[in-house]
C-alpha positions as a printed NumPy array, in Angstrom:
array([[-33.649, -32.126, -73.397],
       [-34.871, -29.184, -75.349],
       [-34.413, -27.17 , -72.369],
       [-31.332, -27.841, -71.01 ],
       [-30.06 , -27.042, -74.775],
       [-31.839, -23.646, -74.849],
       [-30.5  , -22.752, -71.07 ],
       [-26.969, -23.776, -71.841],
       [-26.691, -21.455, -75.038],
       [-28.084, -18.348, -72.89 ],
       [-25.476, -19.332, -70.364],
       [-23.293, -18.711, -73.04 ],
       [-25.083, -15.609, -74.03 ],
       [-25.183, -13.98 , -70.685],
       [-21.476, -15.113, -70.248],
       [-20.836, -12.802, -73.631],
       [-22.96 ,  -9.855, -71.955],
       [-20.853, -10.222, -69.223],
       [-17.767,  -9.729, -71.032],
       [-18.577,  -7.373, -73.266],
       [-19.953,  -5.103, -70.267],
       [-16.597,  -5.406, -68.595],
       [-14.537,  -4.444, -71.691],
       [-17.035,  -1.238, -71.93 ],
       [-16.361,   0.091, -68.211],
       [-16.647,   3.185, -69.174],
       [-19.643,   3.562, -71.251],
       [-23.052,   5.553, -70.293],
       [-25.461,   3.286, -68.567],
       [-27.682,   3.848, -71.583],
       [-25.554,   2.138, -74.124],
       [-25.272,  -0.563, -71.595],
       [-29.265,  -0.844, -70.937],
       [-29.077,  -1.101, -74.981],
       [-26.732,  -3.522, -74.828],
       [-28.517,  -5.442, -72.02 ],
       [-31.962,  -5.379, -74.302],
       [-29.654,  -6.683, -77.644],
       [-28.644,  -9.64 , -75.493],
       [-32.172, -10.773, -74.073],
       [-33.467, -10.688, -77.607],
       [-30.883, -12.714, -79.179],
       [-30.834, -14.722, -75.68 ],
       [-35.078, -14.927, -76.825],
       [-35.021, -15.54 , -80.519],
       [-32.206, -18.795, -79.678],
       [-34.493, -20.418, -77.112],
       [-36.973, -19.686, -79.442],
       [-36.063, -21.215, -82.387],
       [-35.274, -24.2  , -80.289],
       [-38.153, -24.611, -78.27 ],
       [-40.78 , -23.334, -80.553],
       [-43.063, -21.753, -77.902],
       [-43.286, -18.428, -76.943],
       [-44.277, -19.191, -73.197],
       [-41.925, -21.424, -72.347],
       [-38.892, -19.57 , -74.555],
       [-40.031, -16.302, -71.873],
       [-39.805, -18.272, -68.724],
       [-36.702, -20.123, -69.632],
       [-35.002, -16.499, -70.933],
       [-35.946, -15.16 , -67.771],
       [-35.062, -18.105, -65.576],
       [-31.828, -18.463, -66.869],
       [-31.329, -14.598, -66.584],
       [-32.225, -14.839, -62.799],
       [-29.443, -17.961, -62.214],
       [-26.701, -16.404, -63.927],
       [-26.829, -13.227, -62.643],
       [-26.898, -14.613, -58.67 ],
       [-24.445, -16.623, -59.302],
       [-22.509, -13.754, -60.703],
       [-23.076, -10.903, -57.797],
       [-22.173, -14.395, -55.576],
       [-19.305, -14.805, -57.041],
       [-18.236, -11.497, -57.307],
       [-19.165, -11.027, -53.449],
       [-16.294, -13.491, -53.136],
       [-13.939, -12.456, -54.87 ],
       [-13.921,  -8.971, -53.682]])
């Protein structure tokens, strides 16, 4: 159950990235690598703090990184 939690809030957090990357359009890329790397680690220290294991905190960050993002470049294949 621990997991689903931990996924659900980085949903949440990579829906936030999302929308704060859109409302800075036109920003260098490196404020918006910086921006990427603020967001993992806050995405890492949540599932952290929840899950209490560094292995399974990195996998989960990543996997929900990997779903969110094809399901955004899906959707946005769709809509444009």
């Amino acid at each position: 159950m621990r997991i689903y939690v931990v996924i659900l809030l980085q949903f949440m957090i990579w829906s936030g990235y999302t929308f704060i990357e859109w409302l800075s359009q036109h920003d260098q890329l490196i404020y918006k690598v910086m921006m990427f790397f603020v967001f993992f680690y806050l995405a890492f220290i949540i599932g952290n703090k929840v899950t209490q294991s560094l292995r399974k905190t990195f996998f989960i960050t990543t996997f929900s990184l990997v779903v969110y993002s094809s399901i955004h470049y899906t959707m946005a294949l769709f809509i444009h």
